[in-house]
N, C-alpha and C positions, 0 to 999 in steps of 0.2 A: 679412654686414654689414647692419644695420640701415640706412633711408634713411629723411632726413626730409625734406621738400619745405618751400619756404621760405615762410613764412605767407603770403597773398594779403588778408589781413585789415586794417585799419591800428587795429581797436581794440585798446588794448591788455588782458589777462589779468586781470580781474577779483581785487582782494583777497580778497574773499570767496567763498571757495569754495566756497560754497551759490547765488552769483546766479545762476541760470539764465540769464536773458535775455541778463545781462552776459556772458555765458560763451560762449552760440550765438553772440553778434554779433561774438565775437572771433575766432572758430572760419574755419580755411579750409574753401571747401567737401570736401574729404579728411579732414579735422577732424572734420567734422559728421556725414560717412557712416559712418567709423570707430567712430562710437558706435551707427548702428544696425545692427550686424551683428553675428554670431560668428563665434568659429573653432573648429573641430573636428580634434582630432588623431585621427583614426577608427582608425589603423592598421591592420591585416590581418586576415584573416579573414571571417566569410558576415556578410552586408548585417544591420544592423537597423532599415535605416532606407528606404524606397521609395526603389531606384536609388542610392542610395549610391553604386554603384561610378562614377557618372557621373560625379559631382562628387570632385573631387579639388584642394588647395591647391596653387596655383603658387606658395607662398613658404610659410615658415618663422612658426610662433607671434611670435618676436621681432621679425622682419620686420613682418607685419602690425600689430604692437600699438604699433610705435612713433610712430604717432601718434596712440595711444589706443585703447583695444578697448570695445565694448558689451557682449558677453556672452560668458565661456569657457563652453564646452560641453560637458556631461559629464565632469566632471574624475575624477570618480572612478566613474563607472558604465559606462568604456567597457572598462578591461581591468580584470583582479582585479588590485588595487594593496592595500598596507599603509594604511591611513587615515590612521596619523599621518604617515607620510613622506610621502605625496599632501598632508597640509595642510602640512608644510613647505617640499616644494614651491611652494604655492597661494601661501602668504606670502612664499616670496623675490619670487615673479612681482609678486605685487601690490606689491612696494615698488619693484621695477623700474619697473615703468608709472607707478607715482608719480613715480619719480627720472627719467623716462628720455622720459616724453612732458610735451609745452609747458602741458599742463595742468592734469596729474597727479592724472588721475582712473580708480580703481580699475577692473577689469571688472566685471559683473555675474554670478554664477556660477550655473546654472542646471542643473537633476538631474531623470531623470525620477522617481517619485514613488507611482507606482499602488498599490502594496500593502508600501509603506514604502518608506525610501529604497535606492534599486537602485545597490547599492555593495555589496563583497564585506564578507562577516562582518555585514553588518546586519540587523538584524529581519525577516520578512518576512509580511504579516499576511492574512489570505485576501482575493480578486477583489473587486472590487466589489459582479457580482454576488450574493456572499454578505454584504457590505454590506445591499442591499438585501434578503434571506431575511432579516433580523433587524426590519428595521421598526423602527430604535432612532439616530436620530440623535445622541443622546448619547453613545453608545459611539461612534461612529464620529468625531464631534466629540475623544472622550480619545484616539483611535487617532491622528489626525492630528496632532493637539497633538504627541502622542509621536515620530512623523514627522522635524513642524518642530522639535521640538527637538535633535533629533540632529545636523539638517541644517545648523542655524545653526549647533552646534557646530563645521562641518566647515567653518565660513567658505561655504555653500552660501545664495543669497540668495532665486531663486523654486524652484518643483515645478511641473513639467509634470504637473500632477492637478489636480481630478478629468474625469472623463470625465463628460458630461452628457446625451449621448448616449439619448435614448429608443429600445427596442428594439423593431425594428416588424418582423424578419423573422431566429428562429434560425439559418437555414442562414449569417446574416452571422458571418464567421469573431470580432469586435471585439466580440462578446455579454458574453464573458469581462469584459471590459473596462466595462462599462455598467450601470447600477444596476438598472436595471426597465422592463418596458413600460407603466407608469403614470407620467407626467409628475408627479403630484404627490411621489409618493414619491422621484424621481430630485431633484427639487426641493430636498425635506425632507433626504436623506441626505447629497446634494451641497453642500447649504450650508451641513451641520454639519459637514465635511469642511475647507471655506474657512474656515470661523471657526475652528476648531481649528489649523489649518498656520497661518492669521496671525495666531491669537493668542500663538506665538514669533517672531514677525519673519519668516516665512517667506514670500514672495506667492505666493496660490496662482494660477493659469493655468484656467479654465477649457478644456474640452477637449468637442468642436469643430463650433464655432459658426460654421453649423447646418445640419442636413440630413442630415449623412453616416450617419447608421443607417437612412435611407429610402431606400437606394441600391437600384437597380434588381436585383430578381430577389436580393438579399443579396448582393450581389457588391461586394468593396472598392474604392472607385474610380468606384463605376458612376454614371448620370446620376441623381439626384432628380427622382421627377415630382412633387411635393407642391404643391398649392393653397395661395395666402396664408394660408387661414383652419385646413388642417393646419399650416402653420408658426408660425402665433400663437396655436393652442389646444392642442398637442401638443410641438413640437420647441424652440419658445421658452420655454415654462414654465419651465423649471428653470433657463435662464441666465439669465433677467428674474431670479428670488429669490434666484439669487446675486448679482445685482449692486445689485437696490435693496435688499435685505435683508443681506444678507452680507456686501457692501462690497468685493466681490473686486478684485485691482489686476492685473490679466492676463487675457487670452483671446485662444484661439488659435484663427486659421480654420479651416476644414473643409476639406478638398481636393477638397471634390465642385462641379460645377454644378447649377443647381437650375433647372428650364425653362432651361438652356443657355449660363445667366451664370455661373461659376466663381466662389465664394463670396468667392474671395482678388481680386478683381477687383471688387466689387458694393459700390459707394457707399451704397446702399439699406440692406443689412445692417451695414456694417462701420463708417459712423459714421451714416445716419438713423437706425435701432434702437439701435443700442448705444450712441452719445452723446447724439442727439439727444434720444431720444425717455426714453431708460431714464437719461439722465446719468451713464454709465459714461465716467469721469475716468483712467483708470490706462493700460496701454500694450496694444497689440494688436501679438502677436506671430506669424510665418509657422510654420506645419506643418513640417517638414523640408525644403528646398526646395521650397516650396506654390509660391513665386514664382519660380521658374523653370520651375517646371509649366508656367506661365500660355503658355509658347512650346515646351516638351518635349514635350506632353501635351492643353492642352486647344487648342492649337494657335488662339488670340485673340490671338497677339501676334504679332511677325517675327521677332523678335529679344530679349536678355536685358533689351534699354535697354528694351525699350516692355514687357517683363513689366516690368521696376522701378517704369515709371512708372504704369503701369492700379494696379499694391498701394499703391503708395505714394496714389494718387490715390484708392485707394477706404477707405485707411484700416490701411493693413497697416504699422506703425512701425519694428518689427525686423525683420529678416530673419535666419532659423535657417536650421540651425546656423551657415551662413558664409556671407559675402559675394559669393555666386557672382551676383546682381543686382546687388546696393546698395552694390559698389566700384566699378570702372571701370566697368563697364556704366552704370549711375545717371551718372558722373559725365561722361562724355560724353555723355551726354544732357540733360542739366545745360547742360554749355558748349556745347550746340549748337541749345538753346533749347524742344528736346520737351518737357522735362520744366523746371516751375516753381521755381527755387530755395525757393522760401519754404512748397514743400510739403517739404521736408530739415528745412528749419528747424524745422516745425510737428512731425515726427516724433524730431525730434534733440532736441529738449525735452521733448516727454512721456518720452522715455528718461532725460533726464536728471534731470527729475522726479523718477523713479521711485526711481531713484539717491539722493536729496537721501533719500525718504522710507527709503530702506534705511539710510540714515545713508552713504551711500559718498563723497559729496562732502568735501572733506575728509578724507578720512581716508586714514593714513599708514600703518599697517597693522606700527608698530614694536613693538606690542607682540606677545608669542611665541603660537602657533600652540598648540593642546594636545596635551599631552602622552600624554594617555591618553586613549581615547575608549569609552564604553559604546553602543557601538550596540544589542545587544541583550541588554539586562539584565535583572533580573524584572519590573522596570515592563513591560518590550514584552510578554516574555511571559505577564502578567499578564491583561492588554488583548488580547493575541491571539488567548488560551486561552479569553476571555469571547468575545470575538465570534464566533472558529469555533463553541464550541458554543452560540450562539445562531443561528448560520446555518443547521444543520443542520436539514433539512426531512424530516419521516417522511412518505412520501408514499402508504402502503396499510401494511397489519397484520392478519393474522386473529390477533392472542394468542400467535402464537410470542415477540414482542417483547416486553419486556426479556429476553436473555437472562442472568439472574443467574449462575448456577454450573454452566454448559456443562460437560459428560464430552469427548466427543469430535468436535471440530471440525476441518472441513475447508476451509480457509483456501486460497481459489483465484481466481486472475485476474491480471491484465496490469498494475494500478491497485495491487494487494496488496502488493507488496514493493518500490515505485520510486520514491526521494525525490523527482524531479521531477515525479511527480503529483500532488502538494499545492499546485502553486507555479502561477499564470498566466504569460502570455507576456512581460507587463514585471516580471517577478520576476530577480533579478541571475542565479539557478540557471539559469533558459530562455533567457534572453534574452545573457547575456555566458559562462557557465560551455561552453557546448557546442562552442564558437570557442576554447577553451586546453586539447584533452585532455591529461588529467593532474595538472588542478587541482582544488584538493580545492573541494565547492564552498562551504564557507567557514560554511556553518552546521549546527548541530546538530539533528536531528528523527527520531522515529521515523518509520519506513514503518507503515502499517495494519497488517501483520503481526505490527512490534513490538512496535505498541500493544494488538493486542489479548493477546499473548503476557503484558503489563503488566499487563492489565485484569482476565485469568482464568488466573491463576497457575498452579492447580491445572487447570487444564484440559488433557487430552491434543490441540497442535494439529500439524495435517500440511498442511505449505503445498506447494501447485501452481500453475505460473505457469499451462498452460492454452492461451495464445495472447499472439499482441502486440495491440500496439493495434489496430494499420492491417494489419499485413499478412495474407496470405489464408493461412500455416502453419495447418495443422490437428495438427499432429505431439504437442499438448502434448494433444490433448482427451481422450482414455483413461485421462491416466494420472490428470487431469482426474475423468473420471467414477470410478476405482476408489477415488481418495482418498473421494468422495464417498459412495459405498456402505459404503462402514466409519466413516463418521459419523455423529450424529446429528443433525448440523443442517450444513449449508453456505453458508460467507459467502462469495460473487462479489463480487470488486472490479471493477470495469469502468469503464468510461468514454472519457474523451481523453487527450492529450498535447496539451501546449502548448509551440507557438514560433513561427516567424514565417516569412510568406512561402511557405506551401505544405509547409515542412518539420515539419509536425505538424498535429494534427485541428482544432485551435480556434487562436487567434489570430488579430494582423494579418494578412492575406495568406489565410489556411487559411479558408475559404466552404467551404463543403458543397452538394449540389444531392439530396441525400436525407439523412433524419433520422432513420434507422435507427446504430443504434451503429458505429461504424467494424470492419471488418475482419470478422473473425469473431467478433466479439464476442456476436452473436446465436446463433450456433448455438452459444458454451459453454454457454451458457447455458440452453439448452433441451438439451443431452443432459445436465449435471447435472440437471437437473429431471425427465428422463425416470429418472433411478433411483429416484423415489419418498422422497427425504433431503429434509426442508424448505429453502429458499433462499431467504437475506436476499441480496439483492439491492440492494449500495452503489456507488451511481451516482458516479463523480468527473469532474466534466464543465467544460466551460466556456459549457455551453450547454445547454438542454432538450432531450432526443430523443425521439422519436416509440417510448416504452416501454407503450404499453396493453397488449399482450403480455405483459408481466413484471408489472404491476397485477393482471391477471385470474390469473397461475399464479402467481406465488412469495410463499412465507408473507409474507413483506413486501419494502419497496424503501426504501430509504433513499438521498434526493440531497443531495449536498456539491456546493458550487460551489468548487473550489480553496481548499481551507480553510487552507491557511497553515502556518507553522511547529509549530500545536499545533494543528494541523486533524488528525492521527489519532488523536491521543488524545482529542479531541470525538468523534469514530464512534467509538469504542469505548468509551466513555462512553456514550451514546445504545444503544447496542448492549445494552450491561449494565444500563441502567437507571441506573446512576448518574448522568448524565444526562437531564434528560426533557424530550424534545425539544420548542423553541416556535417554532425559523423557520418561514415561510411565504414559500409561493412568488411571485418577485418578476416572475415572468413563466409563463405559460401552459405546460401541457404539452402540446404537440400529437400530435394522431394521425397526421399525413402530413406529408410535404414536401409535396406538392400542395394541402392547405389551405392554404398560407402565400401572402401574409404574412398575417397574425391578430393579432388584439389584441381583448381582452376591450371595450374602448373603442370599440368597433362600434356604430353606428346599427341598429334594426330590421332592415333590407334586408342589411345585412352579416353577420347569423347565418343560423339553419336559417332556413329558411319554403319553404311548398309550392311555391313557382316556381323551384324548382332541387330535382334530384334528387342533390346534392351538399352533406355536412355539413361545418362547418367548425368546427363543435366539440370542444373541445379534451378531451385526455383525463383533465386535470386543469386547474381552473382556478388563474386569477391568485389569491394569495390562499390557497389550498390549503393545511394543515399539520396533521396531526396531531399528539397526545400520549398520554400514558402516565396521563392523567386526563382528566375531564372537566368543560365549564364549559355552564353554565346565564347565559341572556341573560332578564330579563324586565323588566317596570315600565319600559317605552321611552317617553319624555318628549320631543315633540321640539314646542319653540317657538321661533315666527318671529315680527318684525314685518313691515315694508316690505320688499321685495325690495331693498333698499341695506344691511339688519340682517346680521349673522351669526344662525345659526341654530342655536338651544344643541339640544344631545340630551344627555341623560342615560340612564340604562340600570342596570340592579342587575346584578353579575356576582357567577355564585358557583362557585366549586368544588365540581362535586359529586363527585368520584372520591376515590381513596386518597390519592394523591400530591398533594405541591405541585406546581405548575407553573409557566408564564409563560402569557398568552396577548396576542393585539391585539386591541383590537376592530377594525372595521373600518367605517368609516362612508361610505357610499354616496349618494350623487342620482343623481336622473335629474330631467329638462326633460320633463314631461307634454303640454305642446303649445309649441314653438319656434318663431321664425323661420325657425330652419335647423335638419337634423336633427344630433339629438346623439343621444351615446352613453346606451344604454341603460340603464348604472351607470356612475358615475364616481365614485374614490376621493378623499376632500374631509377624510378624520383617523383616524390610528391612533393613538389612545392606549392604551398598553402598562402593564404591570407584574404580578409574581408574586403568585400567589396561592394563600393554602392552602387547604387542605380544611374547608369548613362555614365561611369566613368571606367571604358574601356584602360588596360593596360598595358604593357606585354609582361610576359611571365617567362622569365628565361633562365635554364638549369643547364650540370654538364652532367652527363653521365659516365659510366663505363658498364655496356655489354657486357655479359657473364657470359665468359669463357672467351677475353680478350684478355692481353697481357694485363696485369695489374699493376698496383704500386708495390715498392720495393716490400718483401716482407709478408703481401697479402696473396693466398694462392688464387690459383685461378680458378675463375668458377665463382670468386666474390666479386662484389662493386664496388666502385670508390664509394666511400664515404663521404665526400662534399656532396652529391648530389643530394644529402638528404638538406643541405641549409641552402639552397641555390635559393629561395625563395617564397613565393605566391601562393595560391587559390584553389574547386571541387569539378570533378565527374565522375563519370560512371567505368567499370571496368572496360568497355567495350569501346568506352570515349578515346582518350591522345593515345593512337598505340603509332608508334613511328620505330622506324627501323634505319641502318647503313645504308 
């Protein structure tokens, strides 16, 4: 039986069901909290979510909702559900909560989001990180587009995406998840992510603000040591130009502490930065129980009232997925004077703000649910099929590559024949599929093996699995190396598995403490190569490993970052040449675990130099990508005025090779004498686009130097944001570094 407590309010219910103010002041305080919280019907099966099993609902959906709900939680990305009967579901509920609570106001419905919407049968488009191997915000802008539309379709109002995340240490299991270890670029890709999910109505969530990829030693969870001046020139970049630039209406805390303050607690970060200072207007939402942490975990509170009241106090509005703080807990704290009414209030508005701008105020939700839903149609796969193969990175080639019309090929590894290697860890396949065996997992793709079966018709191929991922079997390597001997060329599929929590190589939870390839991946790999048969060597990762090894021996290496539903027909595209290949690397190849953490964005003192008998140079840089052509850089034009100007470069690009290609350029500074030491190159414009053979162009961008005056609004230490649409075409990190 539902229960409704008897108003404590004396205003009465506002006519107008967009007044906000009119609304809060009506509102009992149960009223008030009921709209900053969710609920989560998690049901059974392995955790997706830190500690899950801890939290569990003492009452029933209808129970809770009847006096109005703030946000249902995963409605359809938590088991495999039919879409259309989950949204008739979705709609009787919401006319419930209309009919049934005093103020009859819908929930807000919120999905996670990473690489399409994470819901069975939907789209599913490659990692982020291979977002960021493309260097093409505009595509990733039409990818999300595609996203939010699906998602509004499904009555779904925000997306937990994107990740914002700068990558300061691979062994961090959440790489997968992160765009690049350049803030500009994470900046650039990430806010063409946000404009695309809300240019259908959809709000995007920033994801998580800030710190949490500086975690100690790469470890999820661990302490942040980062200085003010790395959190305002590295870790804020990209959610500063989401929010003054992009207009994003969500962001959500970090779960980490930073010097020792728990990010979901810290008034400084959660409304001095974010509202104060950047004017970010829309709501701040908790990590998964972030705010119960606050007394589970980073152990600053006693109890769940005084974790409610430090988030609410430093600026945390919602509480995800459920009310395990911000109902009773809050509200005895409330009526016993800790905690200040009129911060419920300040939080129960911006919620319901949000609400008003999703159109949910009002609305009665009579009209029908659809009928038929295209989650993944050609449009997705259109878009999906462009982006994986533009993510795709050739990272070494002696000429074996393209393989056009291969005789006989030896198709071998762990990654070669396994739908879930395509997919990251918030992919619906990894993340919900593994918890229902026996369910189909709801989308259609080739494995590598099929695709390349596709790609060389006429080819004679013999597949061998080899080994697994993770585990130390050696039993498949013989049969391994014989395939290999009666071949003339050998493609190695290798890499990770993605899921969560320890139960696979890359993901939340899954940190590494060496960067050597999981399992015995390393020794297939070297006794097919000990037979003297060439080896392309296709990385499927969700992170860089420490492969100079396989750079220095095998005819080539090719790295995919989880490339998605038409992520193996991109490698095998790339493979044949009909593809030709233009990502580039959105973070560093390193040679050891014991270099890390690293980042190209190093001051003098932090690369080689003679007071240390220890190199920390990477075995491929940031920036890194080959092709199946080549491009010519020359007539470099670069004019400044005042150090407050943008700074134009121009540049002639030409094709000099066979093929058409793509390329970026890649445009660099560096600070010749500072205040403070800065990084040696810093990436400040990639202007991208295809280009044919003998038809030089120029390629001309404006920038702004980090740590020159900005635009109004933006602090310093960011870059304009035009320079990322200024235009054109590809190199290398070492390639266009131009300065004042």
């Amino acid at each position: 039986m539902s229960q409704t407590a008897a108003p404590s309010s004396t205003a009465p219910v506002p006519e107008d069901p967009t007044d906000v103010p009119g609304i809060v002041a009506s509102m009992t305080l149960e009223e008030k909290l009921a709209q900053i919280v969710g609920f989560w019907d998690k049901g059974d099966g392995d955790a997706v979510a830190p500690l899950q099993g801890a939290f569990a609902e003492p009452q029933g959906l209808y129970d809770v909702a009847a006096r109005g709900l703030g946000h249902l939680t995963r409605v359809y990305g938590t088991r495999p559900v039919d879409p259309v009967e989950r949204a008739r579901w979705l709609w009787d509920f919401q006319r419930w909560v209309v009919a049934s609570s005093r103020h009859g106001i819908p929930a807000l419905v919120h999905e996670e989001c990473l690489t399409g919407l994470s819901a069975w049968t939907a789209a599913t488009f490659p990692t982020p990180l291979a977002w960021g191997a493309t260097f093409d915000p505009d595509l990733v802008r039409r990818t999300a587009a595609l996203v939010g539309r699906s998602m509004r379709q499904l009555g779904v109002h925000q997306g937990l995406a994107p990740v914002l995340d700068v990558v300061r240490d691979p062994r961090w299991g959440r790489v997968e998840e992160a765009i690049s270890e350049d803030p500009y670029l994470v900046a650039t890709i990430g806010t063409g992510y946000v404009e695309g999910l809300q240019s259908e109505g959809v709000h995007a969530t920033l994801k998580h603000f800030v710190g949490y990829s500086a975690s100690q030693a790469g470890r999820n969870f661990a302490p942040v040591h980062a200085g003010p001046r790395e959190l305002a020139d590295v870790l804020m970049v990209p959610f500063e130009m989401a929010v003054v630039e992009g207009g994003v209406r969500s962001v959500m805390h970090s779960y980490t502490e930073i010097d020792g303050v728990p990010v979901a607690a810290n008034p400084d970060l959660l409304t001095g930065v974010l509202r104060d200072r950047w004017g970010f207007d829309g709501t701040v939402v908790a990590d998964y129980f972030g705010v119960a942490f606050l007394h589970l975990l980073h152990h600053v509170a006693a109890d769940l009232g005084e974790a409610a009241g430090q988030a609410l106090l430093a600026g945390v509005d919602v509480e995800l997925p459920t009310g395990d703080a911000y109902l009773a807990p809050m509200a005895e704290a409330v009526r016993s004077g800790a905690v200040d009414e009129s911060l419920v209030d300040r939080a129960c508005t911006r919620a319901l703000e949000q609400k008003a701008e999703l159109g949910l105020l009002g609305a009665t939700f009579e009209d029908e649910p659809p009928a038929q839903v295209e989650l993944d149609g050609p449009d997705h796969r259109a878009v999906a099929r462009q982006l994986a193969e533009e993510s795709v990175v050739l990272l070494s080639n002696d000429g074996t590559l393209p393989l056009a019309t291969p005789g006989r090929v030896a198709v071998i590894g762990p990654n070669a024949d396994r739908l879930a290697a395509l997919f990251g860890c918030y992919s619906f396949v990894n993340h919900v599929i593994p918890q229902h065996p026996g369910t189909e997992p709801g989308i259609l793709a080739p494995t590598v093996r099929e695709a390349l079966g596709v790609e060389w018709p006429d080819a004679e191929l013999t597949y061998t699995w080899g080994c697994d991922v993770e585990s130390e079997d050696v039993s498949g390597v013989d049969e391994a190396v014989a395939a290999a001997r009666d071949a003339e060329v050998a493609v190695v599929v290798a890499g990770d598995s993605s899921g969560l929590f320890g139960r696979a190589t890359s993901g939340e939870g899954c940190d590494r403490d060496d960067l050597e390839l999981p399992g015995v991946q390393r020794r297939l790999v070297e006794a097919v190569l000990a037979t003297g048969t060439p080896v392309v060597l296709v990385l499927v990762t969700g992170r860089p490993y420490a492969v100079d090894w396989a750079l220095e021996s095998c005819a080539a290496v090719v790295q995919a970052f989880f490339p998605g539903e038409e992520g193996a027909g991109a490698v095998a595209g790339v493979l044949s040449g009909r593809v030709n290949p233009s990502g580039h690397l959105p973070v560093s190849i390193p040679r050891s675990a014991g270099s890390q953490p690293y980042t190209y964005l190093h001051p003098a003192l932090g690369g080689d130099s003679d007071v240390t008998n220890l190199s920390s140079r990477p075995a491929l840089p940031f920036g890194h990508g080959l092709s199946y052509t080549s491009f010519e850089l020359s007539d470099l034009d670069v004019r400044a005025g005042s150090t407050a100007d943008d700074v134009e470069v121009t540049v002639r690009v030409g094709n000099t090779g066979e093929r058409a290609g793509g390329d970026v350029v890649q445009v660099y500074v560096r600070d010749l004498v500072a205040s403070v030491t800065r990084p040696v190159a810093q990436l400040v414009a990639t202007p991208g686009c295809p280009w044919r053979r003998g038809r030089p162009a120029r390629s001309r961008c404006g920038c702004r130097p980090p740590g020159c005056p900005s635009p109004a609004g933006t602090a310093a230490g960011s870059s304009s944001r035009a320079s990322s649409r200024c235009g054109w075409a590809t190199r290398s990190p070492t390639g266009a570094c131009c300065g004042p």
